[in-house]
C-alpha positions as CSV (number, residue, x, y, z in Angstrom):
1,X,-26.9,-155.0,179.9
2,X,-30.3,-155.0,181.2
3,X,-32.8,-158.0,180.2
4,X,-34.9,-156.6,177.7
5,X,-38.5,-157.7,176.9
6,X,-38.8,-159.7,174.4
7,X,-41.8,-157.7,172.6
8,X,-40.4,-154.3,173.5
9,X,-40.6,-152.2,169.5
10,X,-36.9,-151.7,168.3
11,X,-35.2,-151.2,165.1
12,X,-32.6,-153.5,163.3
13,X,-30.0,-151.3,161.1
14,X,-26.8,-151.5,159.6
15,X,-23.7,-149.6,158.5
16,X,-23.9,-150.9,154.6
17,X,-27.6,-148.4,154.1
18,X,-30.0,-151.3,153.8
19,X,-33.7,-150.9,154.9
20,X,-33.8,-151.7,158.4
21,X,-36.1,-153.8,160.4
22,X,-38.7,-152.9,162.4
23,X,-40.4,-154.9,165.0
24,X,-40.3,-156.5,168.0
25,X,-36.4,-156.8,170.3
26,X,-37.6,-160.7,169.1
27,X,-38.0,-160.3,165.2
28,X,-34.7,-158.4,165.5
29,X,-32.2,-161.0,167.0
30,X,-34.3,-163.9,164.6
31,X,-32.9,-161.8,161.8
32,X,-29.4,-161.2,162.9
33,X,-29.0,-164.8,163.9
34,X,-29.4,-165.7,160.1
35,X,-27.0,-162.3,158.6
36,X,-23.3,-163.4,157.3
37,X,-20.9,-162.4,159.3
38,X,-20.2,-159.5,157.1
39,X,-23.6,-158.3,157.9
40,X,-23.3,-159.0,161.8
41,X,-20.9,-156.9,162.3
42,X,-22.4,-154.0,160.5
43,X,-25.6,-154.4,162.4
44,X,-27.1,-152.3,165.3
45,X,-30.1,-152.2,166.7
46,X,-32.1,-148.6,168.0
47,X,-34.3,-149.4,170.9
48,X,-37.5,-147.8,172.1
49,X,-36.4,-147.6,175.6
50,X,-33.1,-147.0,176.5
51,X,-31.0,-149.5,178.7
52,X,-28.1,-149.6,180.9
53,X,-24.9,-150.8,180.1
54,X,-21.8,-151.8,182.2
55,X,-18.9,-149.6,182.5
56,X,-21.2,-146.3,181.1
57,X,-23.0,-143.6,183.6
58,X,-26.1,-143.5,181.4
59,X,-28.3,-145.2,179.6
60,X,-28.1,-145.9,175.9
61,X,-30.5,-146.2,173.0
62,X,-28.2,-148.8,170.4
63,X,-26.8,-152.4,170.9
64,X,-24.0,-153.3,169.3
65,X,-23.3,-156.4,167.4
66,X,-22.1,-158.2,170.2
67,X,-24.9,-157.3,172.5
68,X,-27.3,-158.4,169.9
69,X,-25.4,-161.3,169.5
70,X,-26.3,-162.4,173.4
71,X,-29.9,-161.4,172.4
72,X,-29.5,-164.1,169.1
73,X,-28.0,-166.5,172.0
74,X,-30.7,-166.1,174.7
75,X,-33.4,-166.5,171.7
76,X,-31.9,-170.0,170.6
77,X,-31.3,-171.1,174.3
78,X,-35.1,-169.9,175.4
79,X,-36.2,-171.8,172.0
């Protein structure tokens, strides 16, 4: 996956129908960091800009829990 600035707008949702979160890629993996694991794996998150991903031929527009779950890593490891 493509770094992705850490202000670029995106959109935090999940599978379950609860209101989603919208702000920065930042304010996104803050919140999934602190989600149950129930809730981690429900989550996605819609970007603004689209990104490539390894293995596809075009770009894509949603992250999947374990792609956010880098993001939540590179967040704690930048501090």
């Amino acid at each position: 996956m493509s770094p992705i600035p850490w202000d670029q707008p995106a959109t935090l949702i999940d599978l379950d129908g609860k209101a989603p979160i919208i702000g920065t890629i930042r304010d996104c993996a803050m919140h999934f960091a602190a989600f149950k694991p129930f809730a981690k794996a429900q989550a996605r998150i819609l970007l603004t800009k689209p990104v490539h991903r390894e293995g596809r031929k075009t770009r894509t527009w949603i992250l999947d829990p374990d792609e956010i779950a880098q993001l939540a890593d590179r967040l704690q490891s930048e501090g």
